[in-house]
Every structure is written in structure tokens, then in C-alpha cells.
N, C-alpha and C positions, 0 to 999 in steps of 0.2 A: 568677490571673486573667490574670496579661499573658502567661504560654504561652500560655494559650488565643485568646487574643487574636491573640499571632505565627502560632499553626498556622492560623487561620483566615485570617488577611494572608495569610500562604504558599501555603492550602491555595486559594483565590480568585486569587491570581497565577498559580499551577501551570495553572487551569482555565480561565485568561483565553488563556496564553501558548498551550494545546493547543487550545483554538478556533482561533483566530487559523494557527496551524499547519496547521489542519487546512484551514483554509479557503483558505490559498495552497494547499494539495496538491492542492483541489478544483479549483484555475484550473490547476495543472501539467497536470494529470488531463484537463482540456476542450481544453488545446493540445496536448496531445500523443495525445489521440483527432481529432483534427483534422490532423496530421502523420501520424499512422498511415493514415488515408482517402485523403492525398495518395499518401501511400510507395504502398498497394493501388492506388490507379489508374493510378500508373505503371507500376506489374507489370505490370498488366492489356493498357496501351498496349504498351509493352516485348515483351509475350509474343504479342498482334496483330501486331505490327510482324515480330517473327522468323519465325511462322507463314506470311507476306504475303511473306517475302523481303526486307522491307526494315530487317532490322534483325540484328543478331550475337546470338551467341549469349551473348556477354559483355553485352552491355546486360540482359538477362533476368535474367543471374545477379548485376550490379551492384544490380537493381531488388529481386531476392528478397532479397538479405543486407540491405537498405535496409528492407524489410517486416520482416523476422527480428527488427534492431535495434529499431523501434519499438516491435513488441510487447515485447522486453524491455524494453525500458524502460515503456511501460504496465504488466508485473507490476511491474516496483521503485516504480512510486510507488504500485502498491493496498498493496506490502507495506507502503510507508509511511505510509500512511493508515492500516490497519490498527493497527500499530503506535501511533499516535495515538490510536486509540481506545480500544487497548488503556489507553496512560497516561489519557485525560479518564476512563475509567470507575476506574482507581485514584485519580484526582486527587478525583474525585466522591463516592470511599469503595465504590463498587460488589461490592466483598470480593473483587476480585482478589489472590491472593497468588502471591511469585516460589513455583515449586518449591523443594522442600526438597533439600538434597543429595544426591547417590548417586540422585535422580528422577529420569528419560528426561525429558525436553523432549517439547512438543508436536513440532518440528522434526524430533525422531527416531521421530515417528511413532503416538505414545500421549498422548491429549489427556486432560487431567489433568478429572471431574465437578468441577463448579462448585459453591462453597463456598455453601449457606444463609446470610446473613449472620443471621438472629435464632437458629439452634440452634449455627451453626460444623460443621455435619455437612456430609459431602458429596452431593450432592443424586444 
């Protein structure tokens, strides 16, 4: 009875901490869609400005790599969000399992059917 006890402590900590997780990556997620908006309007000014004569061609290209960067960083934090939900639906019991070894990863390209949790077949 006190296993069960501890995996349910654990298993209720696991899904406390991946909320919680999840929900700063929601506010990284709205600043950094909001830095992204900035970075695009300075493009925009930037690529005005050089068009008009009144600006270099290096301002345009400091502003593109500045939009580039944002968006990369907007995919890194859905990857991590992602990733989070990935863990809350394992923490939840959801029947997520790792692949088995010598199995391709989703990563490389071949997404593994999701598991029926009442037969254990793959759906």
C-alpha cells in the first residue's frame, strides 16, 4: 500500500511540476511572439528605409538575421512545449511509451501508431 501511495505522491508531483512548466513556456511563448512582431516591423522599416535611399543595405540584413533568430527561437520553445506535453500525457498515464530499441524515432522521420491503452494494440 505505501508504493502505491509513493507512485501516486510522485506520480501527482511529476504532473504538478509539468503544468507549472508548461505554463512559464506559455508566457516565454507570448514574449517572444511579441519580440518576433517587433524584430518583423523593423524589417519592414529597415527594407522602407533602403528602398527610399535612406538606409544601407547592412541595416536590412542586420534586421533579417534579427527576424530569422526570433523565429528560431519561437520553433525551440513550441519544441519545448511540445516536449512537455509530451511528459504531462506520460505523467497522466496517457500510454505513451519510449520506442523500443533498434526503432526509427519520430525525429527520423516515421511516427511510431499510438498505443490503445485497454487492448495494448496499436491503434
Amino acid at each position: 500500500m505505501s508504493n502505491y501511495n509513493q507512485a501516486l505522491v510522485d506520480a501527482l508531483r511529476e504532473t504538478a511540476d509539468t503544468m507549472t512548466s508548461i505554463r512559464s513556456v506559455d508566457k516565454q511563448i507570448q514574449t517572444q511572439r511579441e519580440a518576433l512582431d517587433l524584430a518583423e516591423h523593423a524589417y519592414a522599416l529597415a527594407t522602407t528605409r533602403y528602398k527610399a535611399g535612406l538606409g544601407t543595405q547592412l541595416t536590412v540584413l542586420n534586421a533579417e538575421s534579427n527576424v530569422l533568430q526570433q523565429r528560431r527561437l519561437a520553433t525551440d520553445l513550441q519544441a519545448r512545449r511540445l516536449d512537455l506535453q509530451m511528459g504531462l500525457m506520460k505523467a497522466l498515464g496517457g500510454g505513451y511509451q519510449e520506442p523500443a530499441e533498434g526503432h526509427e524515432s519520430v525525429a527520423h522521420g516515421q511516427a511510431q501508431q499510438p498505443v490503445n491503452p485497454q487492448s495494448g494494440a496499436r491503434g
